[in-house]
MIDRENLO-594693 format. One line per 4 residues: number of its first residue (from 1); their letters; for each residue x, y, z of N, C-alpha, C. Coordinates in steps of 0.1 Angstrom, whole numbers, plus 2048, in hexadecimal, padded with zeros to 3 digits. Example, Ala and Ser with C-alpha at 12.3 -4.5 7.8 and 13.67 -1.06 7.14 Angstrom:
1> as> 884,7C7,84E,87B,7D3,84E,884,7DF,84E | 880,7EA,847,889,7F5,847,881,800,84F
//
This chain:
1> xxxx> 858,82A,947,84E,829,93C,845,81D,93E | 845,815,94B,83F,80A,94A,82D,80F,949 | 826,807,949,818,806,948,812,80F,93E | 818,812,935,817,81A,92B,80A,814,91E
5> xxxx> 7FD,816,91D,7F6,80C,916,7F8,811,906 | 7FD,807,901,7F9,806,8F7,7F0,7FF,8EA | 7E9,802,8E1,7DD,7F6,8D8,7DF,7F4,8CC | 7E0,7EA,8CA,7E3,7E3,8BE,7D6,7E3,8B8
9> xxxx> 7D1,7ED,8AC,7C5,7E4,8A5,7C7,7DA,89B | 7C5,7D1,89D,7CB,7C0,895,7DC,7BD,89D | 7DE,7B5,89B,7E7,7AF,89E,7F4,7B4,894 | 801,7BB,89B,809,7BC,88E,80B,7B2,885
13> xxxx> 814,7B7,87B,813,7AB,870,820,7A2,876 | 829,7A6,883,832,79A,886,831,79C,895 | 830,793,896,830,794,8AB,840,79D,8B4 | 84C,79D,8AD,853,7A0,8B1,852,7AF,8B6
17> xxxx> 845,7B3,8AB,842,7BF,8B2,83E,7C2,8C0 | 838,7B6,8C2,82D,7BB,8CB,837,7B5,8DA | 841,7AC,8D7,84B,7A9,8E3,855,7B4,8E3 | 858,7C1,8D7,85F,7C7,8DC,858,7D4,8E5
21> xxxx> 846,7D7,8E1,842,7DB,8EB,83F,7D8,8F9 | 840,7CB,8FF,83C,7C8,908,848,7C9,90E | 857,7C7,90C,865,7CA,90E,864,7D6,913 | 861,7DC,90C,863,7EB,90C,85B,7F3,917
25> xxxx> 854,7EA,91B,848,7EC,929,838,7F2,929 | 839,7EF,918,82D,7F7,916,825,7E7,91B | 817,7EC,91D,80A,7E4,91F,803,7E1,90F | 806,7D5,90D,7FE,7D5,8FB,7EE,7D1,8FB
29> xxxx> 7E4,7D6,8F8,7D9,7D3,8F5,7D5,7D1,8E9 | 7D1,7C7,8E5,7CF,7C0,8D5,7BF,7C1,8D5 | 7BB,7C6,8C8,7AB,7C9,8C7,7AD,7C0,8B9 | 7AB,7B5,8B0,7AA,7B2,8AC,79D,7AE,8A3
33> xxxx> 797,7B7,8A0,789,7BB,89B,78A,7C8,893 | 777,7C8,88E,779,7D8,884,76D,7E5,88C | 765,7DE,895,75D,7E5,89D,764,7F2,8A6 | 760,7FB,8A1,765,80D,8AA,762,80A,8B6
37> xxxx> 757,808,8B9,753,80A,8C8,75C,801,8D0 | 763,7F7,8CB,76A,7E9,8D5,77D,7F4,8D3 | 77D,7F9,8C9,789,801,8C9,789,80D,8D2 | 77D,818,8D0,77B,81E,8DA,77F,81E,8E8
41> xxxx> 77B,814,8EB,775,80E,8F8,78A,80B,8FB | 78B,804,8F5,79C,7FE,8F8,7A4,80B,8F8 | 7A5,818,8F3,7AB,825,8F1,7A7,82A,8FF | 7A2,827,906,7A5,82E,913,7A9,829,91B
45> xxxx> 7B6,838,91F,7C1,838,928,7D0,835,91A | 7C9,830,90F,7D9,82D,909,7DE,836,906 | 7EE,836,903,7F9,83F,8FD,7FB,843,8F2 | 7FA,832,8E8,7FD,82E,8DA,7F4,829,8D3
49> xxxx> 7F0,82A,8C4,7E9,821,8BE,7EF,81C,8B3 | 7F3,80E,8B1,7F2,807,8A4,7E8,805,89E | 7E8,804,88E,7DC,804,888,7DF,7FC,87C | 7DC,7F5,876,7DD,7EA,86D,7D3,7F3,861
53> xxxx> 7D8,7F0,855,7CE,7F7,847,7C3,7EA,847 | 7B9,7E8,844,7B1,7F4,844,7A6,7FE,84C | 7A8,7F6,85B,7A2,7FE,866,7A8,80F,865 | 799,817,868,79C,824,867,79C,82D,875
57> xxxx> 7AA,834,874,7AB,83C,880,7A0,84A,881 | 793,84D,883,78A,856,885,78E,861,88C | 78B,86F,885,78A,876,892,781,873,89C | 774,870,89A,770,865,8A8,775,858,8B2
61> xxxx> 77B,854,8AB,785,84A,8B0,78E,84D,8BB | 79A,85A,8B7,7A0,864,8B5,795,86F,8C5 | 78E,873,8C5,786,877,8D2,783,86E,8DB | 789,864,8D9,786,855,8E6,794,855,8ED
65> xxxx> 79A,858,8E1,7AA,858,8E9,7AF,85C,8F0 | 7AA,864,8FC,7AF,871,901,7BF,874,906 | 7C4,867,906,7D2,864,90B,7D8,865,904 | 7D6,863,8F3,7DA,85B,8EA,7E9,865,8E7
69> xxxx> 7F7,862,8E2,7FE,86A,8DE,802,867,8D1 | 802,85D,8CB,807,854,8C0,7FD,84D,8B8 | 7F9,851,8A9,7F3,844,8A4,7FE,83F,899 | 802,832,89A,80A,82D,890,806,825,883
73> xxxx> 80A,828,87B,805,81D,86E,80F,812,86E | 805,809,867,80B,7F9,862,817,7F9,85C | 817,806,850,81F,807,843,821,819,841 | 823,816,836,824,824,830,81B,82E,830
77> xxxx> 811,827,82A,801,831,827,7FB,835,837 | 7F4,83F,835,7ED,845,83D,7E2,849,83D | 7D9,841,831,7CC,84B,828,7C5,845,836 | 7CC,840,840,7BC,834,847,7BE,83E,853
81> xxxx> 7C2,848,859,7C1,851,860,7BD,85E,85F | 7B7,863,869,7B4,872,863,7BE,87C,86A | 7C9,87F,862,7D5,886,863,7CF,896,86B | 7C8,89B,867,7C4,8A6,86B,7BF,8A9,87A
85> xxxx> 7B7,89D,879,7B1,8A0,883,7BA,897,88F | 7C6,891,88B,7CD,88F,896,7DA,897,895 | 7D8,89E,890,7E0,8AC,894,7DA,8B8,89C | 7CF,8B8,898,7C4,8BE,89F,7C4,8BE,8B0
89> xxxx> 7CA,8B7,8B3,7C4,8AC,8BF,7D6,8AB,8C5 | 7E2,8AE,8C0,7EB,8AD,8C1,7F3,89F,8C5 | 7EB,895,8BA,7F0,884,8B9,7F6,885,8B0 | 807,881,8B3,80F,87E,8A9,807,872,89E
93> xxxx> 80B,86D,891,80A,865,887,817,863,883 | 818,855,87E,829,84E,87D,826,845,873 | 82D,842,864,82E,83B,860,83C,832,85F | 83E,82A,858,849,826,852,850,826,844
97> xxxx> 857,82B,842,85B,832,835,865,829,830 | 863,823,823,870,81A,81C,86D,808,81D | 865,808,82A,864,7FA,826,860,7F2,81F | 859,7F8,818,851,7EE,80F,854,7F1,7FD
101> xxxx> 862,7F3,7FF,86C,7F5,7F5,86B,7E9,7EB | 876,7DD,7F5,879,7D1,7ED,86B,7C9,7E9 | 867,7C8,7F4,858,7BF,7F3,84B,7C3,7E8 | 84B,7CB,7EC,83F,7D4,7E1,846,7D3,7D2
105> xxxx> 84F,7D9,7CF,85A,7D6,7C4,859,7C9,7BF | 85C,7C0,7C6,85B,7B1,7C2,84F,7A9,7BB | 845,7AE,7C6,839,7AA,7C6,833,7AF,7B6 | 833,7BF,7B3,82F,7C4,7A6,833,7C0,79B
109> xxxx> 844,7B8,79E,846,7AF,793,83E,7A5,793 | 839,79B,79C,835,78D,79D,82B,791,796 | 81F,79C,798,816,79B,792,811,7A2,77F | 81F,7A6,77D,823,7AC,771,824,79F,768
113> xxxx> 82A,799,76C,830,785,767,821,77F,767 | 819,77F,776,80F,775,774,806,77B,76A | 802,785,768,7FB,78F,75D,7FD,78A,751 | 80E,790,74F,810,78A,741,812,77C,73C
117> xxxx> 814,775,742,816,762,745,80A,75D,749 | 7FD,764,747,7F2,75C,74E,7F2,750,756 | 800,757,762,803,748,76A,7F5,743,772 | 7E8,74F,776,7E3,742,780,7D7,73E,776
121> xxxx> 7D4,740,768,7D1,737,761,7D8,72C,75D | 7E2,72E,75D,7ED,71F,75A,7EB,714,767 | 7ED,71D,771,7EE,715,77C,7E1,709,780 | 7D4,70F,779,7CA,70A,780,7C3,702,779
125> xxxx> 7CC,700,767,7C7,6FB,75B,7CF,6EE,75C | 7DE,6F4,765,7E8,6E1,762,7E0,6DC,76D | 7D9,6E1,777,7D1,6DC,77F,7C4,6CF,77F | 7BF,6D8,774,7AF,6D0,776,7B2,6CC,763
129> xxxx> 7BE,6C8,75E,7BF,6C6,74E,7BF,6C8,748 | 7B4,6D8,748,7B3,6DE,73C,7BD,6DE,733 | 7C8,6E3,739,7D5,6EC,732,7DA,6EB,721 | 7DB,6E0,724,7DD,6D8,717,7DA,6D7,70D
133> xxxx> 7CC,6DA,70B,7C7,6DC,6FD,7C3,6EA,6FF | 7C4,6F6,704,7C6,703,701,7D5,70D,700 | 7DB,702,708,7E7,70E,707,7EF,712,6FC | 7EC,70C,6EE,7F1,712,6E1,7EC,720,6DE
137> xxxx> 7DD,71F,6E2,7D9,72D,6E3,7D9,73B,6EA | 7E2,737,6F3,7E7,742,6F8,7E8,751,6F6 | 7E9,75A,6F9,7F4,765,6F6,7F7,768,705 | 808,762,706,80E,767,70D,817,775,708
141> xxxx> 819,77E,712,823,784,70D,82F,788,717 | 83B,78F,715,84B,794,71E,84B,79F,724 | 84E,79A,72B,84F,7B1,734,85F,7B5,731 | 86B,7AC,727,878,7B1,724,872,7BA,71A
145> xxxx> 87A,7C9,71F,877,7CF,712,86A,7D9,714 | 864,7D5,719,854,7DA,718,856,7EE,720 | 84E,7F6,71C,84B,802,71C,842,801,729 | 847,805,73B,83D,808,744,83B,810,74A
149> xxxx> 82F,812,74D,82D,81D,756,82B,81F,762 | 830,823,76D,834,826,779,82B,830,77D | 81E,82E,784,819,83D,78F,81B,83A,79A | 823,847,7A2,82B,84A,7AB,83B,840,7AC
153> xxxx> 840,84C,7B0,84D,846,7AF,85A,84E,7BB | 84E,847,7C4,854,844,7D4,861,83D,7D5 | 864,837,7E2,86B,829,7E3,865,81E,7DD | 859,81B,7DA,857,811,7D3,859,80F,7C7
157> xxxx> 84F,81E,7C2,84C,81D,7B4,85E,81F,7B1 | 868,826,7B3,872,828,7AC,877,81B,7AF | 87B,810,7B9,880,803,7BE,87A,7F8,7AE | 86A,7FC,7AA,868,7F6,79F,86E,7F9,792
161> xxxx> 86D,807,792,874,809,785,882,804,784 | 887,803,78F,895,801,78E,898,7F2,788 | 890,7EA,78C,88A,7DC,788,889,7DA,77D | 880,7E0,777,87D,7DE,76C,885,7E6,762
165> xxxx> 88F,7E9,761,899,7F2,75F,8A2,7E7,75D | 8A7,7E3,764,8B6,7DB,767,8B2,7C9,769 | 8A6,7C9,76E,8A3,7B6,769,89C,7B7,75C | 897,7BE,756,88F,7BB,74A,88C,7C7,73E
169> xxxx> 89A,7CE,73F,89F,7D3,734,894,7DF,730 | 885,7E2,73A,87D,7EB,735,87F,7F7,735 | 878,803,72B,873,80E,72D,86C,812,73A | 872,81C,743,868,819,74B,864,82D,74B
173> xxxx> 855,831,74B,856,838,74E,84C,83E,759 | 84E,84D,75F,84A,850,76B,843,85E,76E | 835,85B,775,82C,865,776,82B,868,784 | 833,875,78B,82D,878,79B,831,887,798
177> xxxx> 828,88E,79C,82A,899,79D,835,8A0,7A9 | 833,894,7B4,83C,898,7C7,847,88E,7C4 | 84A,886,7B7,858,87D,7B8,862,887,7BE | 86D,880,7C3,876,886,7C9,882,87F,7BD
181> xxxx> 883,88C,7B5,88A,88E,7A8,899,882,7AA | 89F,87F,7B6,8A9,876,7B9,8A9,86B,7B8 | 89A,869,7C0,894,853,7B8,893,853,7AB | 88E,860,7A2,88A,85B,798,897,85A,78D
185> xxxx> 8A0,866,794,8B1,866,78A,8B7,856,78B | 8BA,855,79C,8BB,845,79B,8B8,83B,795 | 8AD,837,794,8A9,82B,792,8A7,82D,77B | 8AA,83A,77C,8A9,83F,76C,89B,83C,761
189> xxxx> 890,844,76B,883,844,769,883,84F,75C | 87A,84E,750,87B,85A,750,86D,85B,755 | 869,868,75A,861,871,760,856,878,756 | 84C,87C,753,843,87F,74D,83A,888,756
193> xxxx> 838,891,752,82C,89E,758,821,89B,752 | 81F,896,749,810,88E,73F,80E,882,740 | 804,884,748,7FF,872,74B,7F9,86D,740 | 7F6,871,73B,7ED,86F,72B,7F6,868,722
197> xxxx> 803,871,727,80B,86B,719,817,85D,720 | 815,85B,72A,81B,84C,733,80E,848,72F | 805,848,734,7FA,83C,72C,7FB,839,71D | 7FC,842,716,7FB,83C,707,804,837,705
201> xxxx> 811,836,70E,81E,831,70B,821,820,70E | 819,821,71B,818,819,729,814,805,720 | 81C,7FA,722,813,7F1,71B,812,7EB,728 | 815,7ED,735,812,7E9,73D,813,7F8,74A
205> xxxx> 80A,7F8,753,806,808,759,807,7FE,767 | 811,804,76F,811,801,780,80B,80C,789 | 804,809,791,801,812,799,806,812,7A7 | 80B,81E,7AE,80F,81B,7BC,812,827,7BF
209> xxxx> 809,82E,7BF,809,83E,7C8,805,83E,7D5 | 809,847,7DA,802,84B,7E4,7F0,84E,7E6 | 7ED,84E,7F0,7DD,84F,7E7,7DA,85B,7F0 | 7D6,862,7E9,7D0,871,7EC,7C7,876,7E6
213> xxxx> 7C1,882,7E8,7B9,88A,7E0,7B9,88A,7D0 | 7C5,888,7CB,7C5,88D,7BD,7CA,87F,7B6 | 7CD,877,7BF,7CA,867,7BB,7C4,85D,7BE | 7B8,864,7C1,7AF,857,7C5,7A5,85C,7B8
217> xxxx> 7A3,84B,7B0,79C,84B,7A8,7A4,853,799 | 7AF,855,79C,7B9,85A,78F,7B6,84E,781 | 7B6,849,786,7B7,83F,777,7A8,837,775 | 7A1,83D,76E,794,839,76C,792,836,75C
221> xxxx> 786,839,754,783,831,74E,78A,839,740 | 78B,84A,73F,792,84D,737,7A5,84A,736 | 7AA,84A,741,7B7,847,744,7B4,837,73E | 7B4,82F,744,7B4,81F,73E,7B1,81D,72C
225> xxxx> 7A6,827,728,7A8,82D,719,7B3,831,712 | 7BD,838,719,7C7,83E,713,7D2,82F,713 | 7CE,829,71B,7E0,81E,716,7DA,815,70B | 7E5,811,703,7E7,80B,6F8,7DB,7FD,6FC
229> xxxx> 7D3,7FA,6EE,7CB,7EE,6F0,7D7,7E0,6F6 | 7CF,7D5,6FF,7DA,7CD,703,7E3,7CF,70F | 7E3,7DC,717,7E8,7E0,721,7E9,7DB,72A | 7EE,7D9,735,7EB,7D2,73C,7ED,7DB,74E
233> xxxx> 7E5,7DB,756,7E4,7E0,75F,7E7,7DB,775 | 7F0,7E2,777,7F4,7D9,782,7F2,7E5,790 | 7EF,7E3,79D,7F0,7ED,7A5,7F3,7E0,7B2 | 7FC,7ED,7B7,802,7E5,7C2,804,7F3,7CD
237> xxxx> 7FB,7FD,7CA,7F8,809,7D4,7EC,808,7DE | 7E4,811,7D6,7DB,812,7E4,7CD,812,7D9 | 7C2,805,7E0,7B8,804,7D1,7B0,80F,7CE | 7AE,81B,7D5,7A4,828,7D3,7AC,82A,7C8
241> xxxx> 7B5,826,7C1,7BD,830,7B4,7B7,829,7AB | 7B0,824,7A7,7AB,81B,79E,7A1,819,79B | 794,81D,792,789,819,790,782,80E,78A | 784,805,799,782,7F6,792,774,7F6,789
245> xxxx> 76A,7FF,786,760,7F9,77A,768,7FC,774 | 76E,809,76E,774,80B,75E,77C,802,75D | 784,7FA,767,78F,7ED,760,783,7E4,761 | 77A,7E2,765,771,7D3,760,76F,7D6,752
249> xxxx> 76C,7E4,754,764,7E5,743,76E,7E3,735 | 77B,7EA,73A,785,7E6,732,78D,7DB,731 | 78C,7D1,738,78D,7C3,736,787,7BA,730 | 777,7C1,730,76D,7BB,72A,76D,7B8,71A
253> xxxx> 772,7C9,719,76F,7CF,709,77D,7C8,706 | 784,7C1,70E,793,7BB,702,79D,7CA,704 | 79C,7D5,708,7A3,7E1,704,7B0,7E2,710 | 7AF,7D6,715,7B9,7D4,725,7B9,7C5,722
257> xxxx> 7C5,7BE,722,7C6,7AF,722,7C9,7AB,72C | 7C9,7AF,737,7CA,7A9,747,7CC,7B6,74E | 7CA,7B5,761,7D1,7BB,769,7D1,7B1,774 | 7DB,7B8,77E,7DE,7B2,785,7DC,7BB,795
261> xxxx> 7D7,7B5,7A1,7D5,7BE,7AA,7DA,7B9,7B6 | 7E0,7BF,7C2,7E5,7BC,7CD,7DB,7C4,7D7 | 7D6,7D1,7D5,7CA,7D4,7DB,7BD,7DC,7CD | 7B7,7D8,7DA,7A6,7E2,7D3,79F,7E9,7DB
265> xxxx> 797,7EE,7D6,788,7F4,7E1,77B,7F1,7DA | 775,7F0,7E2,779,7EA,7F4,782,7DB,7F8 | 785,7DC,800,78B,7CE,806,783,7C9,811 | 77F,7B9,80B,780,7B2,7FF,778,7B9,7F8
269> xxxx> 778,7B7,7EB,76C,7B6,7E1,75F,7AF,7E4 | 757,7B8,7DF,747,7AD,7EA,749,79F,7DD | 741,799,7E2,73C,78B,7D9,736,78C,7CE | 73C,783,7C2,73B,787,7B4,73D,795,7AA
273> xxxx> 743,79A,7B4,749,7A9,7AC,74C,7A4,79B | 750,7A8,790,752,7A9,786,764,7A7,783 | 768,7A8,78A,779,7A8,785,77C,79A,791 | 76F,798,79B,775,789,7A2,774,780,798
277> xxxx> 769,780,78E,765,777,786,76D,779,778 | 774,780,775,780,783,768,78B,77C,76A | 78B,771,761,799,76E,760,7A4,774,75F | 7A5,77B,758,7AC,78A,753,7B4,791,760
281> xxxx> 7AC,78A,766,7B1,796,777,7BB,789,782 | 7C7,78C,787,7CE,789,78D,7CF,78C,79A | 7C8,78A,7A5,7C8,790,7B5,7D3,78A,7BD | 7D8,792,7C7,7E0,78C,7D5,7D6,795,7DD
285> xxxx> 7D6,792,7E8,7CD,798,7F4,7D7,7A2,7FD | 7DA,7AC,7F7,7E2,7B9,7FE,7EE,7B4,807 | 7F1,7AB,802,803,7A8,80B,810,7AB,802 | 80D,7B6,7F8,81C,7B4,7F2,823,7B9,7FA
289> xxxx> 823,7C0,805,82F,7C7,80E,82C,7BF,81B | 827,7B6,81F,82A,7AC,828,82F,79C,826 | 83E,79D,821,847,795,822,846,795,834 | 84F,783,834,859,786,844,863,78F,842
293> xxxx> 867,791,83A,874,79E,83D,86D,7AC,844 | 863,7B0,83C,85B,7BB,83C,856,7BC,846 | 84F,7B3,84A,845,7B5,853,84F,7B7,864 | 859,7AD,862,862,7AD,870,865,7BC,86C
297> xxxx> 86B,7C3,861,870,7D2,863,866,7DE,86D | 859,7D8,862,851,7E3,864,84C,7E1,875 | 84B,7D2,87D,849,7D2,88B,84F,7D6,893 | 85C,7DB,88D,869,7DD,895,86B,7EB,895
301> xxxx> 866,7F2,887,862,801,88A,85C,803,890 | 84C,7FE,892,841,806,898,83F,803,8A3 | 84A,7FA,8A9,84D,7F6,8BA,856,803,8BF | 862,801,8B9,86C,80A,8BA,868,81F,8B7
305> xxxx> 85E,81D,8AC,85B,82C,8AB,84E,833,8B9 | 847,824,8BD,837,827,8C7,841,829,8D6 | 850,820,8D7,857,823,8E4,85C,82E,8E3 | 863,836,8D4,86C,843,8DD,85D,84B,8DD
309> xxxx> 850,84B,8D6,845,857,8D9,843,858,8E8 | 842,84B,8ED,841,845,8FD,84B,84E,902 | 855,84D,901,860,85A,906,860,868,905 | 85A,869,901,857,878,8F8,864,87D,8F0
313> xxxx> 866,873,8E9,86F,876,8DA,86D,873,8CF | 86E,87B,8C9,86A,880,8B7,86E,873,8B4 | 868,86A,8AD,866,85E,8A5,86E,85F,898 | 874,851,88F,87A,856,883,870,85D,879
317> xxxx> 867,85A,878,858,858,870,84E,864,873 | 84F,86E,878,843,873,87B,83D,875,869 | 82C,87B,86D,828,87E,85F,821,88A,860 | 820,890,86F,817,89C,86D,821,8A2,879
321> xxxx> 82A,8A3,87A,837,8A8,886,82D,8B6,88E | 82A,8BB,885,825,8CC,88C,817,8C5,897 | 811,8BA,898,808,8B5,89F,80F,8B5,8AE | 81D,8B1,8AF,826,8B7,8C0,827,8C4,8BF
325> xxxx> 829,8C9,8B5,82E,8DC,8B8,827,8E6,8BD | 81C,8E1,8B8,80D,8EA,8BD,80B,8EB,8CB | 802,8F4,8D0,7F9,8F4,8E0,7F3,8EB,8E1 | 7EE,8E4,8D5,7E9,8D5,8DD,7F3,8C8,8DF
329> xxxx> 7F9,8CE,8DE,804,8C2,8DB,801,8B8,8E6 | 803,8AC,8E4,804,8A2,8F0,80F,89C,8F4 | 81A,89D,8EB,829,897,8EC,82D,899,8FC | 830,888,902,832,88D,911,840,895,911
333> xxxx> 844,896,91A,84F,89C,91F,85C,895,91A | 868,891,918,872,88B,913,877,889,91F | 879,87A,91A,881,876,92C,88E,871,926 | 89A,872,92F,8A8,874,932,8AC,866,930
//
């Protein structure tokens, strides 16, 4: 399996990946840029593709490949590939499923706390002095106890509920139509077929679906209407689920007392956007699932899943499996 090329677009998020591919005898090629034509150009003759969010795998991209048998994702999501048309073309697609359990989980607390604790107003006020003569006026408020709402309730979204469940005594409840009815009995979600009626419930609304057709752009300006005045809003999914004007607007109007965001769209936000300039608004720059724990897991899959495709064996992760089963299939041969 030696000289086997494989391309990294960006650099994984831990190097161990990239020494268990070079172990492994693949050839690694690092494009570390967002220009197609310089990716292009690197895709010929390769086997495998890594892909970092938010570089997008094209069916043109995807016609440069000609070798190509594998495109791998960073994480879980896959919106940054075109599934279809690498089935089309008989290129397996591989995610990693589960890892971004603990981290993601964690992270949706951190920013539930800084929301309700206006920690990085605190932080920036014992700073420069202010603090002092405003913090009587406050309204801080508790997430013990508090009524939330959960969209999707995957490994993550259920890992949160469970959280917020058993660290902080809440209601939690849950909106997915494809939950897999076992995370949600677990972690003792209740479940809801009325999104309408989890928002009016909701005094704090998480987001973390999957992002697809029928959730991109789900929570807009009439959804953000329906939760209780004071609400407070957190996503730690994928930002197409969210229509960041209607949360400027509802931040504005007072009808939302903070959110909190781990991603948006676009990434970054251009210069002077409206919610960069809201205090109200709490950012991290899209790393809740890139811990060192995480990131070593997820290097260690998508080394270990790009070497057995190199073999021609079924990976733990496929996402579009019938892309080998077909006449176009490209899956080499399985070696002994």
């Amino acid at each position: 399996m030696s000289h086997m090329k494989v391309v990294l677009w960006r650099p994984m998020y831990h190097p161990a990946g990239h020494k268990m591919l070079a172990d492994g005898g693949a050839d690694v090629v690092i494009v570390d840029g967002t220009d197609a034509g310089e990716i292009k150009q690197a895709l010929h003759g390769a086997r495998a593709l890594w892909v970092r969010t938010p570089e997008r795998v094209t069916a043109e991209v995807l016609d440069a490949a000609k070798d190509l048998i594998v495109v791998v994702t960073s994480g879980f999501g896959t919106d940054n590939i075109d599934i279809q048309a690498a089935t089309e073309r008989g290129i397996l697609v591989v995610n990693h499923r589960g890892f971004g359990r603990v981290p993601v989980s964690e992270h949706a607390l951190l920013l539930m706390l800084a929301a309700t604790k206006q920690l990085v107003w605190g932080d920036k006020s014992v700073r420069d002095g202010s603090a002092w003569n405003l913090r009587s006026g406050l309204e801080l408020t508790e997430l013990d106890g508090k009524t939330v709402g959960v969209i999707g309730i995957g490994f993550i979204g259920s890992e949160i509920a469970r959280k917020l469940k058993y660290g902080f005594r809440c209601r939690v409840l849950g909106y997915d139509p494809y939950a897999d009815a076992r995370l949600a009995r677990l972690a003792e979600v209740e479940m809801t077929a009325d999104l309408t009626e989890l928002l009016r419930l909701s005094r704090i609304l998480v987001l973390v679906p999957e992002l697809t057709d029928a959730t991109r752009n789900m929570i807009g300006a009439r959804e953000l209407a329906a939760l209780p005045r004071g609400a407070v809003v957190v996503n730690v999914g994928r930002g197409q689920v969210l229509d960041l004007s209607a949360l400027a607007d509802a931040l504005d109007s007072g009808h939302l007392s903070a959110a909190a965001l781990d991603v948006v769209y676009p990434e970054p936000l251009p210069s002077g956007h409206p919610l960069l300039l809201n205090p109200k608004v709490t950012f991290s720059p899209h790393v809740a699932g890139t811990t060192v724990e995480a990131t070593l897991q997820l290097a260690a899959s998508a080394a270990d899943q790009i070497l057995t495709c190199l073999r021609g064996a079924v990976p733990a992760f496929p996402v579009n499996p019938a892309a080998w089963l077909g006449r176009s299939s490209r899956r080499p041969p399985p070696q002994c």
